[in-house]
C-alpha positions as CSV (number, residue, x, y, z in Angstrom):
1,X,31.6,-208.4,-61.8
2,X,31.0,-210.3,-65.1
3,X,30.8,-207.3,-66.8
4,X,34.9,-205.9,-65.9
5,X,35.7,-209.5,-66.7
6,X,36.5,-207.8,-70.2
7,X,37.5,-204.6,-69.2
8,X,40.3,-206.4,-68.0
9,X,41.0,-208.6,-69.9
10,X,41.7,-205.6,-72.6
11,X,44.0,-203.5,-70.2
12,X,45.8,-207.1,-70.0
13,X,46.2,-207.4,-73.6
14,X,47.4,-204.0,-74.2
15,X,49.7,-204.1,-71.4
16,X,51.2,-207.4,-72.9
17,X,51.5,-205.4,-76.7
18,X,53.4,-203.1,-74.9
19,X,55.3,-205.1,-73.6
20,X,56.5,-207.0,-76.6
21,X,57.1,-204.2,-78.2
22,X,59.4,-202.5,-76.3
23,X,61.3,-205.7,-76.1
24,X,61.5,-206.3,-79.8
25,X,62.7,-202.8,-80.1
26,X,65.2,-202.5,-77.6
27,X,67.5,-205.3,-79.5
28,X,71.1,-204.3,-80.9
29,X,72.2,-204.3,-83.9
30,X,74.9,-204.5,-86.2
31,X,76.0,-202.4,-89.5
32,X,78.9,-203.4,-91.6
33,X,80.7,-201.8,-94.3
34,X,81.7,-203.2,-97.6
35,X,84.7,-200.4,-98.0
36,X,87.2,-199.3,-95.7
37,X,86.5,-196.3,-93.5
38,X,82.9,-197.5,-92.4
39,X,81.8,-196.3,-96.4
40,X,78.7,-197.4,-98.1
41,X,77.3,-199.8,-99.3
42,X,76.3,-201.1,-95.6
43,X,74.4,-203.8,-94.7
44,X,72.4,-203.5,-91.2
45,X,71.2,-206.9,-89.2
46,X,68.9,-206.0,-86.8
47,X,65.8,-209.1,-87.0
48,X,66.6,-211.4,-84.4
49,X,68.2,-214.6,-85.1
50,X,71.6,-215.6,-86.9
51,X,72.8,-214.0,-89.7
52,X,75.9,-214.3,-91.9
53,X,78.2,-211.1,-92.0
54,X,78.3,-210.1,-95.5
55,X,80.9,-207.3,-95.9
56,X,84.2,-206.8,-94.1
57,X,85.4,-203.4,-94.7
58,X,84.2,-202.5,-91.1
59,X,81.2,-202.5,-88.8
60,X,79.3,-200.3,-85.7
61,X,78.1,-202.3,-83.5
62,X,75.0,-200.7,-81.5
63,X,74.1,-202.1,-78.1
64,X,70.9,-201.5,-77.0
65,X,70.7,-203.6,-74.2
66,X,70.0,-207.1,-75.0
67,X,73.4,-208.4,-76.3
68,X,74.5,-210.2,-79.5
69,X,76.7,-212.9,-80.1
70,X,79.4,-212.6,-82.5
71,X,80.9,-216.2,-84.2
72,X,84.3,-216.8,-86.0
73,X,82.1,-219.3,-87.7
74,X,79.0,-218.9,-90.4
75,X,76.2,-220.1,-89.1
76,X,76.7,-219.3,-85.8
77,X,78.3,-222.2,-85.0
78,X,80.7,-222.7,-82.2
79,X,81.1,-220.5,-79.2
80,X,79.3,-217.1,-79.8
81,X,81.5,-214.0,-77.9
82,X,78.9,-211.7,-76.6
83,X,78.9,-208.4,-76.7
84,X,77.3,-205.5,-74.0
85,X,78.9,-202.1,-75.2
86,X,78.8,-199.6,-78.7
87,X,81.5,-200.3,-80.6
88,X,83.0,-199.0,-83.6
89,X,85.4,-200.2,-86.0
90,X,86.3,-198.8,-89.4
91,X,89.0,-200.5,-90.9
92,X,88.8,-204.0,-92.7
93,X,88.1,-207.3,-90.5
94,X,88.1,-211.1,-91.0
95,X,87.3,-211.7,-87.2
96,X,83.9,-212.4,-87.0
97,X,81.6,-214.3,-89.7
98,X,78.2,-214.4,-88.0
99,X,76.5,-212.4,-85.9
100,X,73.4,-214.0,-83.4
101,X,70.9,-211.2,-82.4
102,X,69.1,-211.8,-79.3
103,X,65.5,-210.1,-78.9
């Protein structure tokens, strides 16, 4: 018996890698475009946490089953507005000026 003691304790650990991986990779993400027409450059916020939107020439939103919270505030202050589907926009926007991605 004491010697599956670490057998198991092994399977445990790489069950609970596993785990945290596929959570840290199943986390949306945003990318938003400095020009008009979802062009380049783009900047993509994926880590989790708040970030400030940078560019406002349009943005793809990518739901990946955790959702993020989108702020009218930097910062992420005040009331985040979740979001839970793909969405697109390509034309310029002043809506939202942070982004909170939950992981």
């Amino acid at each position: 018996m004491a010697r599956a003691l670490p057998h198991v304790m092994a399977t445990f650990l790489v069950v609970l890698l596993v785990v945290a991986f596929a959570t840290t990779a199943s986390a949306s993400y945003l990318t938003v475009y400095e020009g008009p027409g979802c062009q380049q450059p783009a900047e993509k916020y994926y880590e989790c946490g708040c970030h400030n939107i940078e560019y406002y020439g349009g943005y793809e939103y990518y739901y990946e089953g955790e959702p993020a919270f989108f702020y009218k505030y930097e910062d992420c202050e005040g009331h985040g507005h979740p979001y839970y589907e793909h969405q697109k926009y390509c034309y310029k926007f002043d809506k939202w000026k942070s982004i909170y991605i939950k992981c």
